[in-house]
C-alpha positions as CSV (number, residue, x, y, z in Angstrom):
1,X,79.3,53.6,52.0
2,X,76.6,55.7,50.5
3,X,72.8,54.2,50.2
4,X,71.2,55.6,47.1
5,X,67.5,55.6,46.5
6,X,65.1,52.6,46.9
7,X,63.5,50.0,45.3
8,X,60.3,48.5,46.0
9,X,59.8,45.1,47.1
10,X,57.5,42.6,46.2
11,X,55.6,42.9,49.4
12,X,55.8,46.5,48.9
13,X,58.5,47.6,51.9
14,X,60.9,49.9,50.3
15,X,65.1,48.9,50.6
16,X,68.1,50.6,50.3
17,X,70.7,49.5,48.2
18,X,72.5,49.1,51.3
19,X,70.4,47.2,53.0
20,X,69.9,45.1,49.7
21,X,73.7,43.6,50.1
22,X,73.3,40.2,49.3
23,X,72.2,41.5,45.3
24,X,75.7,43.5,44.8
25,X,79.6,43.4,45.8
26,X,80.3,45.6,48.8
27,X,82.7,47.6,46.1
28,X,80.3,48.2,43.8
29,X,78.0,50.9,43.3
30,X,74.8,50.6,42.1
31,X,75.3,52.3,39.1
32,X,78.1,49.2,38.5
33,X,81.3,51.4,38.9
34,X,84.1,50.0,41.4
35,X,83.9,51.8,44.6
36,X,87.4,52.2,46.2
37,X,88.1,50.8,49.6
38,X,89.8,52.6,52.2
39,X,90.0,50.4,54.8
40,X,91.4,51.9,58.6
41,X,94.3,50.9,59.6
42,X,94.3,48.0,61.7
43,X,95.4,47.6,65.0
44,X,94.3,44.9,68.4
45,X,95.6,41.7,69.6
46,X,93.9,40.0,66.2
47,X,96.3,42.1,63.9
48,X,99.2,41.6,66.1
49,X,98.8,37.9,66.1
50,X,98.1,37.9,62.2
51,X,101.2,40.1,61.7
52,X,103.8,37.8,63.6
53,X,102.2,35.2,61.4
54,X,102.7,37.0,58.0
55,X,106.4,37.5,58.8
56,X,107.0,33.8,59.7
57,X,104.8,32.8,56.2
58,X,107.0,35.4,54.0
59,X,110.1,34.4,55.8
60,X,109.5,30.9,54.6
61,X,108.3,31.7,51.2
62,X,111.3,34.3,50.4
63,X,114.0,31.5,52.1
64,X,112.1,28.2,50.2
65,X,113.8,28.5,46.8
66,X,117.2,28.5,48.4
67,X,116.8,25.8,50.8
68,X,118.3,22.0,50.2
69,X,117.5,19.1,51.7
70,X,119.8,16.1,50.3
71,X,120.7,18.3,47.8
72,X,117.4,18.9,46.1
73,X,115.3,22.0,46.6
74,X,112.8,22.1,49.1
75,X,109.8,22.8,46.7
76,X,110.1,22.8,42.7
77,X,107.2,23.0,40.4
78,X,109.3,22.3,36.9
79,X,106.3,21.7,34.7
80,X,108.3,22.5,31.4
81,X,110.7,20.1,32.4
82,X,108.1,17.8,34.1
83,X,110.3,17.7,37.2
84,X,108.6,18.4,40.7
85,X,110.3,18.5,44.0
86,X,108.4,17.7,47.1
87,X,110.1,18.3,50.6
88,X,113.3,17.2,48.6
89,X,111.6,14.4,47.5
90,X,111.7,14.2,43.5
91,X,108.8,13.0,41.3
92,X,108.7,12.5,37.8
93,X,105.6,11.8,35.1
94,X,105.6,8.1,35.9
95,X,105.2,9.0,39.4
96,X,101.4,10.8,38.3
97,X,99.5,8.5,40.1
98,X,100.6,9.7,43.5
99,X,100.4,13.3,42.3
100,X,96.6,12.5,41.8
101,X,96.3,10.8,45.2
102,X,97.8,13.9,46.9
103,X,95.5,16.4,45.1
104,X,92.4,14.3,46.1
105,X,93.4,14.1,49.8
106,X,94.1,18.0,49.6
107,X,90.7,18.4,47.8
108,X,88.7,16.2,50.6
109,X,91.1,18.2,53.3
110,X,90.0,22.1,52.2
111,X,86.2,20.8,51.9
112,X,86.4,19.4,55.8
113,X,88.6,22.5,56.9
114,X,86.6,24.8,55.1
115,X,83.2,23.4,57.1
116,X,84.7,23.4,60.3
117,X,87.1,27.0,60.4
118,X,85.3,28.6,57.0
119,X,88.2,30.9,55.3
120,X,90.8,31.0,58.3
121,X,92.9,30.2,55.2
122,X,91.9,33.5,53.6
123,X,92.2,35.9,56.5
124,X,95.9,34.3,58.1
125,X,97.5,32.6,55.7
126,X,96.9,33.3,52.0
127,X,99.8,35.0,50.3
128,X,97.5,37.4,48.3
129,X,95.9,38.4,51.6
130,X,99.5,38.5,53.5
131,X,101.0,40.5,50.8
132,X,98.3,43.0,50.3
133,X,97.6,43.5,53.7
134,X,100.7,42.7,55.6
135,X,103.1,44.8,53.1
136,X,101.5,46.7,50.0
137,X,99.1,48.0,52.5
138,X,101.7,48.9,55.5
139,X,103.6,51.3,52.7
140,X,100.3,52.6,51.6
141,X,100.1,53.7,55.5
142,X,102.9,54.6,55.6
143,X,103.4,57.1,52.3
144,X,99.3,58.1,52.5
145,X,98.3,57.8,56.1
146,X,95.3,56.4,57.1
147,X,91.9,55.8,55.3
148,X,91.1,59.6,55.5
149,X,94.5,60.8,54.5
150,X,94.1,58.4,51.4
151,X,90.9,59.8,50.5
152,X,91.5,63.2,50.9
153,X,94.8,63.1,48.7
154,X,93.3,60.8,45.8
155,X,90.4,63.9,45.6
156,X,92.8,66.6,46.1
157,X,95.0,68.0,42.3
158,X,98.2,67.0,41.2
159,X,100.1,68.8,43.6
160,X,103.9,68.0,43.9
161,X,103.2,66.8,47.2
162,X,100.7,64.1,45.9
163,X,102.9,63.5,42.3
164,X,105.9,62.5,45.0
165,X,103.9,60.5,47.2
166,X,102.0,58.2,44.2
167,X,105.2,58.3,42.4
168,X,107.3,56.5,45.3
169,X,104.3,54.4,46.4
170,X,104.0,53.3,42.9
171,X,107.5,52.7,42.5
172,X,108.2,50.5,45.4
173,X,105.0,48.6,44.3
174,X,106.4,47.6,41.4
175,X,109.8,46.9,42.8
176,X,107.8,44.4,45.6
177,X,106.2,42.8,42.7
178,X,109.5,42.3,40.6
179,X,110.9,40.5,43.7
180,X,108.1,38.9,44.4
181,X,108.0,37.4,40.5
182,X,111.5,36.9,41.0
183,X,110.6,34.4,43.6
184,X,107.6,32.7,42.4
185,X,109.4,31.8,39.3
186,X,112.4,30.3,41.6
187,X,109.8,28.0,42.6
188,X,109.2,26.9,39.0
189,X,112.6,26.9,37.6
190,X,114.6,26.6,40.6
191,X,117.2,29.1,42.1
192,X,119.8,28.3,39.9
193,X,117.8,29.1,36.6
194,X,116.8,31.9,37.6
195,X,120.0,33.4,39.3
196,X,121.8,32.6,35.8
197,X,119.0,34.7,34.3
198,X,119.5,37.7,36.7
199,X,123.2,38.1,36.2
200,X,124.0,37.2,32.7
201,X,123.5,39.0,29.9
202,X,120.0,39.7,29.1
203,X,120.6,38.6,25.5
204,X,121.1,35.4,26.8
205,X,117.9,34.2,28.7
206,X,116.0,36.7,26.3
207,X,112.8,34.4,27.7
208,X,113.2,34.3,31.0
209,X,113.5,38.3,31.3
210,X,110.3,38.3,29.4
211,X,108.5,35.9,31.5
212,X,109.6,37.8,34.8
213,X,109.0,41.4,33.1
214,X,105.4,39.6,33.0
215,X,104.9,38.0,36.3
216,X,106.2,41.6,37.9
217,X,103.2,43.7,36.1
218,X,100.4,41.1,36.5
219,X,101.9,41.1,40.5
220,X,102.0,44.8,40.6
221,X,98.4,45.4,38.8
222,X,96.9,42.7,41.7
223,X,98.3,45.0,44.5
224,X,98.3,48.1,43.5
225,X,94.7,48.2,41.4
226,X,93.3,44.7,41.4
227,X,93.5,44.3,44.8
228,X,90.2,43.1,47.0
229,X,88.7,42.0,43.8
230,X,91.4,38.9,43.4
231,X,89.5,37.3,46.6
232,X,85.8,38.2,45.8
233,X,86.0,37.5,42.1
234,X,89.0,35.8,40.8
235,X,89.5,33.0,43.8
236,X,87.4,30.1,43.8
237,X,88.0,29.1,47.1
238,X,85.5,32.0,48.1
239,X,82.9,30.9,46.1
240,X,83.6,27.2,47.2
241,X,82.8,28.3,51.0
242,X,79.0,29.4,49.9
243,X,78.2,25.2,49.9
244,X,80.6,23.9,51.9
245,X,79.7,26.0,55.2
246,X,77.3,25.5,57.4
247,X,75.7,26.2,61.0
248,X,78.5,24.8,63.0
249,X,81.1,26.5,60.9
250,X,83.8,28.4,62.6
251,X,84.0,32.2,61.0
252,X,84.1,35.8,62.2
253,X,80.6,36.4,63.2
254,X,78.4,39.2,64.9
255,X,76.5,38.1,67.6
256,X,73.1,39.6,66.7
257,X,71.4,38.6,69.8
258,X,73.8,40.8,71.9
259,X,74.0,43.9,69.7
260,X,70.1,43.9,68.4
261,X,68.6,46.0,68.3
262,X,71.5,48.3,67.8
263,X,71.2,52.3,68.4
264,X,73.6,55.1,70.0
265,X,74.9,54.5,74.0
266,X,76.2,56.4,76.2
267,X,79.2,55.7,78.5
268,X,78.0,54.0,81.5
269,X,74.3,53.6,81.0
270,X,73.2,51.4,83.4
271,X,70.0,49.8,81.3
272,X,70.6,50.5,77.4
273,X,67.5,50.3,75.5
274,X,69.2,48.8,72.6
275,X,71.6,46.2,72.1
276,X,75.7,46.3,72.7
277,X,76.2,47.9,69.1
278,X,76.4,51.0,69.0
279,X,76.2,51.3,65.3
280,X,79.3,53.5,64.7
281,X,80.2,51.3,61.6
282,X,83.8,51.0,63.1
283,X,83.8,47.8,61.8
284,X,82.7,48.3,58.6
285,X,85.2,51.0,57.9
286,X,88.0,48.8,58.7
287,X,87.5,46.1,56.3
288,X,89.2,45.6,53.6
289,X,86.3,44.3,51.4
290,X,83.7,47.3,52.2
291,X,81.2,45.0,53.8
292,X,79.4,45.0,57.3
293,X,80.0,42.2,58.9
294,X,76.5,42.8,61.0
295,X,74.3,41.3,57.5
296,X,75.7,38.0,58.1
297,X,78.4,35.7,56.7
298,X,79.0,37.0,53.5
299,X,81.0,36.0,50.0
300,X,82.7,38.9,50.8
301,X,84.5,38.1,54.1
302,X,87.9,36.9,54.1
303,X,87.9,36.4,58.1
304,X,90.8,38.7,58.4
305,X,89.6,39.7,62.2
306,X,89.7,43.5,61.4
307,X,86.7,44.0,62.3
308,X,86.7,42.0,65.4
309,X,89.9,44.4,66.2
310,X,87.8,47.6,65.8
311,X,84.9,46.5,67.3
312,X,86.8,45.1,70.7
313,X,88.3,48.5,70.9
314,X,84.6,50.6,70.9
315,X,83.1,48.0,73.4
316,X,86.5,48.9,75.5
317,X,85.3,52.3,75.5
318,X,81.6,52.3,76.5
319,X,82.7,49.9,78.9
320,X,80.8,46.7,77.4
321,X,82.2,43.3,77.2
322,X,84.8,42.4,73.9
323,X,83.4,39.9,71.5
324,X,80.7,41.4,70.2
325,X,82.2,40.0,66.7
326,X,84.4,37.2,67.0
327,X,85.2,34.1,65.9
328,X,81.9,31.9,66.5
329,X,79.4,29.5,64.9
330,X,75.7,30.9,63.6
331,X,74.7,27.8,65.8
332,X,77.1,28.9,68.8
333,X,74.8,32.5,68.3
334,X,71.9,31.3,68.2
335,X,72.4,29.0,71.0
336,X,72.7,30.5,74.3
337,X,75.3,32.8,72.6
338,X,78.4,30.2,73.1
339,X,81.8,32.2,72.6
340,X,84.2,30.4,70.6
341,X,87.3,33.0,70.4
342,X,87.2,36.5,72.0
């Protein structure tokens, strides 16, 4: 990320915009354009766990619409027709009151989760996080290469070689998202609905092509251009985390009293004058947000372990112990430095 010139402070110290982070989104600039991510590709125990996980989660979400138990669907949200499907449990309007019992126990569950394990939510199980990271970005890999490939093609001119590759990353985007749309609205209408829609004549459920045609392009704009911005601007939950955290939170933290002060080590130095980081900004290049981690807990911060993955790997190297960022407390930090996950 670039830094830019400085501003003076009250007490007269001049800051960078970059060290001014808490003012501005990590994908912003200062002159209020977006600033493109280009995250590195991930890879370390973290992302292999988080992977196996994404597959079981989409494996469940693709196979939900379709399965039965006691012949009603295993989750239907039918608000036109005010029918909703629990488990294969049925409820209709008269049934409201127990609707408004579960939503306040889910309510007072995400406010005690959220203080104790922050936004594990966000970083292992949200579907905009699995999707984006988990498959849009795999084929982004895959068709671009990694964060410098990326760059380097969206800079370079419309060659055929980069008309090709946006033209099949864009296409398969948008084929994703009309599947993904496709089963979304299953969820609402239920299978049935929405497999009559599919293969009759598209004169014939005229609405329901419309409707999908819809859900596809708002889908395809959230992963292919909206992207990071859906967590840090559009989701609440984010926002909800800034009051319901606190010291003894559980989140993916740097351990400040280990890497402080942080400066350039070499391999093997027996009695570093600086801290464990080495301030190669690793893990600040491989997150998906554009922030570093090493400011603090941050609106920002999806706890998607990317980080933790990068940084693990340079402490490998220079032959320091793993953990350096990790899953801890502020509290666990400041005291004694308690690990909680490594």
């Amino acid at each position: 990320m670039s830094v830019s010139t400085t501003e003076k402070e009250e007490d007269g110290r001049e800051e960078t915009y970059e060290d001014n982070f808490r003012d501005h989104l990590g994908n912003v600039t200062q002159d209020g354009k977006r600033l493109k991510i280009y995250p590195r590709k991930p890879r370390g125990q973290y992302h292999t766990a988080r992977r196996a996980v994404s597959w079981v989660l989409l494996a469940i979400l693709f196979a939900g619409p379709f399965i039965r138990i006691g012949g009603q669907p295993l989750l239907l949200l039918n608000i036109l027709e005010r029918r909703f499907v629990l488990f294969g449990v049925p409820f209709w309007p008269q049934d409201l009151y127990l609707f408004l019992l579960t939503m306040l126990s889910l309510v007072v569950f995400v406010v005690l989760f959220t203080a104790v394990f922050g936004r594990l939510w966000c970083g292992w199980a949200c579907p905009q996080t699995v999707f984006m990271e988990m498959v849009f970005r795999k084929i982004e890999y895959l068709i671009e290469g990694d964060a410098s490939s990326q760059r380097r093609l969206d800079q370079s001119d419309w060659t055929s070689e980069k008309i090709f590759k946006k033209s099949l990353k864009h296409s398969i985007f948008f084929g994703l998202s009309f599947l993904i749309a496709n089963i979304f609205l299953a969820y609402i209408i239920g299978s049935e609905q929405l497999w009559d829609i599919v293969t009759d004549p598209p004169a014939e459920h005229l609405k329901g092509l419309v409707v999908i045609t819809l859900f596809s392009l708002v889908f395809y704009g959230v992963f292919a251009r909206f992207r990071e911005q859906a967590c840090i601007i559009v989701c609440p939950y984010g926002r909800w985390q800034s009051v319901m955290v606190n010291e003894d939170s559980i989140a993916v933290t740097y351990d400040f009293k280990r890497g402080e002060p942080r400066g350039k080590m070499q391999r093997g130095q027996e009695k570093p004058e600086n801290g464990d980081c080495i301030d190669c900004k690793l893990c600040v290049h491989a997150c998906p947000t554009g922030i570093d981690i090493r400011n603090g807990i941050q609106l920002e911060c999806i706890n998607c372990t990317a980080c933790m993955d990068a940084c693990d790997e340079v402490m490998e190297r220079v032959e320091r112990p793993r953990g350096l960022i990790r899953y801890s407390s502020y509290k666990g930090i400041e005291q004694s430095g308690r690990k909680m996950l490594t």
